[in-house]
C-alpha positions as CSV (number, residue, x, y, z in Angstrom):
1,X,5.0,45.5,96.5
2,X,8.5,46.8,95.1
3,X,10.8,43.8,93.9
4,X,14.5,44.6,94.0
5,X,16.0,43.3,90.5
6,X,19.5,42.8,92.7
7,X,18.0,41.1,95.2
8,X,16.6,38.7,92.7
9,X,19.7,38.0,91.2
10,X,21.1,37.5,94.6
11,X,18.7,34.6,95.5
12,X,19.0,33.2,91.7
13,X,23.4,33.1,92.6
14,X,22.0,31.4,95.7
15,X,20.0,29.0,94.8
16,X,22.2,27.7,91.8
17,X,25.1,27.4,94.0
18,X,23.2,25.7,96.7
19,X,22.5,22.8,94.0
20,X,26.3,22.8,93.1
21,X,26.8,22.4,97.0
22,X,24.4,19.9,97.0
23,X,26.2,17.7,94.4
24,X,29.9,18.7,93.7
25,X,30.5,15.6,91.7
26,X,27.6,16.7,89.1
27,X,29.3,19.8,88.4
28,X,33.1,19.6,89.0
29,X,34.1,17.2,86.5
30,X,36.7,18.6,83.8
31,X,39.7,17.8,82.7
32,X,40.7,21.2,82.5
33,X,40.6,25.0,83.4
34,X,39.4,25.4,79.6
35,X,36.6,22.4,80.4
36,X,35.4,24.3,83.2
37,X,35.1,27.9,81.3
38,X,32.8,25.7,79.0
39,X,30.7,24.2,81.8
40,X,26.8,24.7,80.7
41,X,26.0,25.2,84.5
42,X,27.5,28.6,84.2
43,X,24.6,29.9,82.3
44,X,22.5,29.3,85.0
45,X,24.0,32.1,87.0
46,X,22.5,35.4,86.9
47,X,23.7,37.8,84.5
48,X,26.5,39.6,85.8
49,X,28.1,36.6,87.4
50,X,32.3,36.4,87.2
51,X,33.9,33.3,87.8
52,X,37.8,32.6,87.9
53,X,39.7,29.0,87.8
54,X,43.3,27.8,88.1
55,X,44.8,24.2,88.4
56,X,44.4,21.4,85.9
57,X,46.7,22.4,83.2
58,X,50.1,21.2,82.8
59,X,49.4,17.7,85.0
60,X,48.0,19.4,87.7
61,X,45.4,17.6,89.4
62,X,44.2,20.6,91.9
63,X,41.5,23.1,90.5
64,X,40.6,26.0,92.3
65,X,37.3,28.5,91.1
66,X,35.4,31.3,92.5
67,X,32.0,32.5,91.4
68,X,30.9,35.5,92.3
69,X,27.5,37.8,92.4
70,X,27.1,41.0,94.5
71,X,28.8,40.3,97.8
72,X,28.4,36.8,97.8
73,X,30.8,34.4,96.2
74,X,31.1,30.3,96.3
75,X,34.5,29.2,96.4
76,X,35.2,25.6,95.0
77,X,38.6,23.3,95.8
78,X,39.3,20.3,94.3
79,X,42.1,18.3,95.7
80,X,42.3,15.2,97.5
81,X,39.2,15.8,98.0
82,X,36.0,18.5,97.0
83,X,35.7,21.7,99.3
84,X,32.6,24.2,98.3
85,X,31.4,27.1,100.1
86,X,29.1,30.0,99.8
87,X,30.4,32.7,101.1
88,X,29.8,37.0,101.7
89,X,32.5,39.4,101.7
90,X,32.7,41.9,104.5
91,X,32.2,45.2,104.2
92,X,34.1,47.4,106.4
93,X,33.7,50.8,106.9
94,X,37.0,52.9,107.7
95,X,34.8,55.6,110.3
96,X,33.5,52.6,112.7
């Protein structure tokens, strides 16, 4: 049986975003955009895993992150209240 090292990665981005989905409040405590870049949780992301934040800083009390891994990505709001969402880009192809 042939494993697919990417596909395995894909399922670990899954599955660690699918406990942050589970409990938002766990994970999306910080104080700020720096707090957040710190955030142990990160780690458990497969290796080539990027992840981008806004918000907090300067007063601001909306924080806005995406994590992504291969085509999938889980995009995180925090406002008045906590949006999360796994998500997979589209992939269009121009000769369809």
């Amino acid at each position: 049986m042939l494993l697919s090292l990417e596909a395995f990665k894909q399922q670990k981005f899954d599955q660690v975003a699918a406990k942050i989905m589970a409990d938002p409040k766990l994970y999306l405590e910080f104080e700020s955009v720096s707090d957040f870049y710190k955030a142990a949780w990160l780690d458990e992301f497969p290796q080539g895993t990027t992840w981008s934040a806004t918000g907090l800083d300067d007063g601001a009390e909306q924080f806005y992150a995406v994590i992504e891994y291969g085509d999938h990505y889980l995009y995180i709001s925090r406002a008045e209240r906590v949006t999360v969402k796994l998500g997979r880009r589209h992939h269009y192809n121009k000769n369809n």
